[in-house]
Backbone as CSV, one residue per row, in Angstrom:
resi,resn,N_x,N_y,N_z,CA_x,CA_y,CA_z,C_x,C_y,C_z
1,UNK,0.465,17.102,2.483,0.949,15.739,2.317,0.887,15.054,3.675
2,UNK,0.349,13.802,3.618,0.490,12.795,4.665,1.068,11.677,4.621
3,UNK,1.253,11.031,5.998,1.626,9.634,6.090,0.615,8.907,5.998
4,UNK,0.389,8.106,5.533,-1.272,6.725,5.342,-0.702,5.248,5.750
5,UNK,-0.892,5.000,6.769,-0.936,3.068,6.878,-1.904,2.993,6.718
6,UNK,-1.659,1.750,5.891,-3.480,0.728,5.099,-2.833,-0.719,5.456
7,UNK,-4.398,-1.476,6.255,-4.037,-2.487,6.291,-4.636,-3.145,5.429
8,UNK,-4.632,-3.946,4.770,-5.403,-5.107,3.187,-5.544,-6.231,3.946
9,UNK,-6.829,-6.095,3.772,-7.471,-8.194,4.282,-7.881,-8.363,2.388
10,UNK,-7.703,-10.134,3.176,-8.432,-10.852,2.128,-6.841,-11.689,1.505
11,UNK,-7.085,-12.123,0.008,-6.193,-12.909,-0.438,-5.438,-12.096,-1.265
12,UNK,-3.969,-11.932,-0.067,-3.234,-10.433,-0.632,-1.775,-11.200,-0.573
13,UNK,-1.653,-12.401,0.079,-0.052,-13.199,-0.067,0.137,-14.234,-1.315
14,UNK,1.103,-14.540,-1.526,1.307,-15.469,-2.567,0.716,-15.297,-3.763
15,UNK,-0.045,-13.946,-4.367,-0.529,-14.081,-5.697,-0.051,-12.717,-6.131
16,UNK,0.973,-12.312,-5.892,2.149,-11.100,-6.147,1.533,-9.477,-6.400
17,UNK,1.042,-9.587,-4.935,-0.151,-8.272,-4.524,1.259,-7.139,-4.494
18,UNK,2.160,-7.424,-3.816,2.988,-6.255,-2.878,3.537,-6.059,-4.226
19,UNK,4.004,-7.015,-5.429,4.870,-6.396,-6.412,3.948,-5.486,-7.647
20,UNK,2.812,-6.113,-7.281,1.832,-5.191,-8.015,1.478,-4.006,-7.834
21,UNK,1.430,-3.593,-6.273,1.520,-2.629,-5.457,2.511,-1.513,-5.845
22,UNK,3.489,-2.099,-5.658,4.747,-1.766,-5.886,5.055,-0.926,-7.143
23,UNK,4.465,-1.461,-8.136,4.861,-0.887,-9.793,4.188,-0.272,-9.833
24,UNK,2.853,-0.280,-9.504,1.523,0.786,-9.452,1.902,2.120,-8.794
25,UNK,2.764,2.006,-7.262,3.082,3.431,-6.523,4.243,3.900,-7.217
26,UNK,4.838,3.080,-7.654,6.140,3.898,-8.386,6.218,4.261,-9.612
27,UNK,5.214,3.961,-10.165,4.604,4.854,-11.567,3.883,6.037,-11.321
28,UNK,3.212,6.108,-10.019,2.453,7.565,-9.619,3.637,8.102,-8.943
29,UNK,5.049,7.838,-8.593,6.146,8.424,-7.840,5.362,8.764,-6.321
30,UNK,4.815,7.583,-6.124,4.459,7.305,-4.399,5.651,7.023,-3.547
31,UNK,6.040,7.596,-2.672,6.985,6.860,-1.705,6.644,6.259,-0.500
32,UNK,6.954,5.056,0.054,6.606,4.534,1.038,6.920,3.038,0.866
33,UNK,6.022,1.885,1.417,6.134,0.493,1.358,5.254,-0.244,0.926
34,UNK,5.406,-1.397,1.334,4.392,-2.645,1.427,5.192,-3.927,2.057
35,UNK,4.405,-4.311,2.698,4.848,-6.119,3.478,4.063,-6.731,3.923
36,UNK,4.151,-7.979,3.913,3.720,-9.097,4.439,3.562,-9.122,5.492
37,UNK,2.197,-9.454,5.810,1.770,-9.544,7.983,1.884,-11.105,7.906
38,UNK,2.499,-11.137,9.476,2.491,-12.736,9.778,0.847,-12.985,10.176
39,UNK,-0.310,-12.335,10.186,-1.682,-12.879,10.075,-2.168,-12.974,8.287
40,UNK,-1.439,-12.881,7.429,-1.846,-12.859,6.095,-2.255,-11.513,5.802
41,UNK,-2.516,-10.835,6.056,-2.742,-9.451,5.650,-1.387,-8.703,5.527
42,UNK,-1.503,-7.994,4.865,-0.925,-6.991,4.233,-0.615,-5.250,4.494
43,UNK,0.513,-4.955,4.885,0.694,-3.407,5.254,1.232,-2.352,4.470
44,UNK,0.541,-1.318,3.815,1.109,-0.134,3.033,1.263,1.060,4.067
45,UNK,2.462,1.864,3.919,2.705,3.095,4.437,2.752,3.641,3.334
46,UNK,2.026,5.086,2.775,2.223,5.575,1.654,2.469,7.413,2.191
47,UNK,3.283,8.012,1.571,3.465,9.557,1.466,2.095,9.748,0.328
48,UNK,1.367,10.507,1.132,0.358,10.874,-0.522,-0.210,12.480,0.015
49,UNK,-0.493,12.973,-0.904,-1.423,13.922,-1.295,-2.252,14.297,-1.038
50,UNK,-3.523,15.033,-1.084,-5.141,14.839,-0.520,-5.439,14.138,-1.983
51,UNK,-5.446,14.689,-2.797,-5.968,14.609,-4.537,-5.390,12.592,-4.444
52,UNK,-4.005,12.451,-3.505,-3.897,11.162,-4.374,-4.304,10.106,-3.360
53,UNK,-4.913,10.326,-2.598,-5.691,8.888,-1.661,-6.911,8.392,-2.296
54,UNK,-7.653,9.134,-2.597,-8.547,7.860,-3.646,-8.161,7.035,-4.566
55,UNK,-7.112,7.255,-5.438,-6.532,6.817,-5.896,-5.437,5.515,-5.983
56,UNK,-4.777,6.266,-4.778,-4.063,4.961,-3.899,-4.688,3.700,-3.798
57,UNK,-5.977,4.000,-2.993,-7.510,2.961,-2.347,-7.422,2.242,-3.665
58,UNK,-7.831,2.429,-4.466,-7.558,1.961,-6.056,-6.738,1.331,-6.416
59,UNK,-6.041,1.491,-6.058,-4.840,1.035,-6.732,-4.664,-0.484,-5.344
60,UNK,-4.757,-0.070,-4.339,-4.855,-1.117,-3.198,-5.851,-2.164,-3.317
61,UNK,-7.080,-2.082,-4.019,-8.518,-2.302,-4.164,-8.725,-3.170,-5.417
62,UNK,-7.545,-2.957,-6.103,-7.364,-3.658,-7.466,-6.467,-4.654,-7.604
63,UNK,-5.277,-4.286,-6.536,-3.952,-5.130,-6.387,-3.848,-6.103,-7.698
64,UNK,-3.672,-7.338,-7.642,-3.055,-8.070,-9.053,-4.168,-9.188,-9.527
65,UNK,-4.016,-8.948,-10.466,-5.151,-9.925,-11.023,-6.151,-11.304,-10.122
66,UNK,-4.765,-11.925,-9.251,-4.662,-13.175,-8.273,-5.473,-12.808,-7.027
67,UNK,-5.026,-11.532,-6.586,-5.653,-11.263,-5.758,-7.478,-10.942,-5.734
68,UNK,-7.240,-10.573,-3.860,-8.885,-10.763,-4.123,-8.711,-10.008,-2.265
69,UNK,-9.323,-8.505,-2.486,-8.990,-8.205,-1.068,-10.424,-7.926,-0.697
70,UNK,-10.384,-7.869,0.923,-11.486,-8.226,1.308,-12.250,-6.577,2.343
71,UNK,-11.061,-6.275,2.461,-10.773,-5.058,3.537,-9.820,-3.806,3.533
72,UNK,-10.406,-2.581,3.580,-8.969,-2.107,3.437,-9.271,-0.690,4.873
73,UNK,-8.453,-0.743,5.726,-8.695,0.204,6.429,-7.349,0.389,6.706
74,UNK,-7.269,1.967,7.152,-6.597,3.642,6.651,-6.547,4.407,8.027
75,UNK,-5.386,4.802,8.361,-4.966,5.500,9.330,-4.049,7.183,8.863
76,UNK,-4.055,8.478,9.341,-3.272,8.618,8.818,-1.844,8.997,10.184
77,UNK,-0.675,8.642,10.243,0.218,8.451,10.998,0.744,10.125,11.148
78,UNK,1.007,10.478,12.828,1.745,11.879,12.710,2.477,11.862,13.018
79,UNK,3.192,10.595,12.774,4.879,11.152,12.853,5.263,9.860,12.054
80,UNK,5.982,9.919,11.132,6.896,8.925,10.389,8.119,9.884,10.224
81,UNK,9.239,9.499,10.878,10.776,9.877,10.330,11.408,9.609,9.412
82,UNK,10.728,8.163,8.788,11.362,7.534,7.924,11.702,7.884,6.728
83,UNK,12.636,7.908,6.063,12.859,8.388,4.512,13.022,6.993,3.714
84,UNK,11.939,7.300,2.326,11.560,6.198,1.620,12.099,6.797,-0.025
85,UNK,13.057,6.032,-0.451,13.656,6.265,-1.579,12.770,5.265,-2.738
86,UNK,11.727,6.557,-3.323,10.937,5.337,-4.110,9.261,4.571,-3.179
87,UNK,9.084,3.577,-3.804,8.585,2.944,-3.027,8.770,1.192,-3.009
88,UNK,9.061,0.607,-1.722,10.040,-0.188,-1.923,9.012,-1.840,-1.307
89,UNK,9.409,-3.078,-1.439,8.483,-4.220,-0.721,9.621,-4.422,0.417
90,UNK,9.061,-4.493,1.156,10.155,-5.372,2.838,9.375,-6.102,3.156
């Protein structure tokens, strides 16, 4: 299991990407986030799997009907302390 920050370009604010996000990781029981960048882009931290990162991408890649992303690039983080109950929007 890893930590994953993804950053999302393209048209990911105001057309209810993060809550789409959101219902999508917490139906696969993903834990982690999503928020709003003050450049318009968009940030996911996700706990995942090996088996569940393509998937994720997918699920990031599809976001909500409104949307329309342009970019998605993937880090994976070695150290997050953070404990994520769920997966939550901030």
């Amino acid at each position: 299991m890893h930590t994953y920050r993804f950053l999302i370009s393209g048209k990911v604010q105001g057309v209810f990407y993060r809550k789409t996000i959101q219902q999508m990781a917490a139906f696969g029981q993903i834990q982690g986030y999503v928020k709003n960048l003050s450049d318009g882009s968009v940030e996911a931290v996700a706990f995942l799997y090996d088996d569940q990162l393509d998937d994720f991408i997918n699920i990031l890649q599809n976001g909500s009907p409104l949307s329309q992303v342009t970019d998605i690039k993937y880090e994976v983080l070695e150290e997050d302390d953070l404990l994520y109950d769920g997966f939550e929007i901030k």
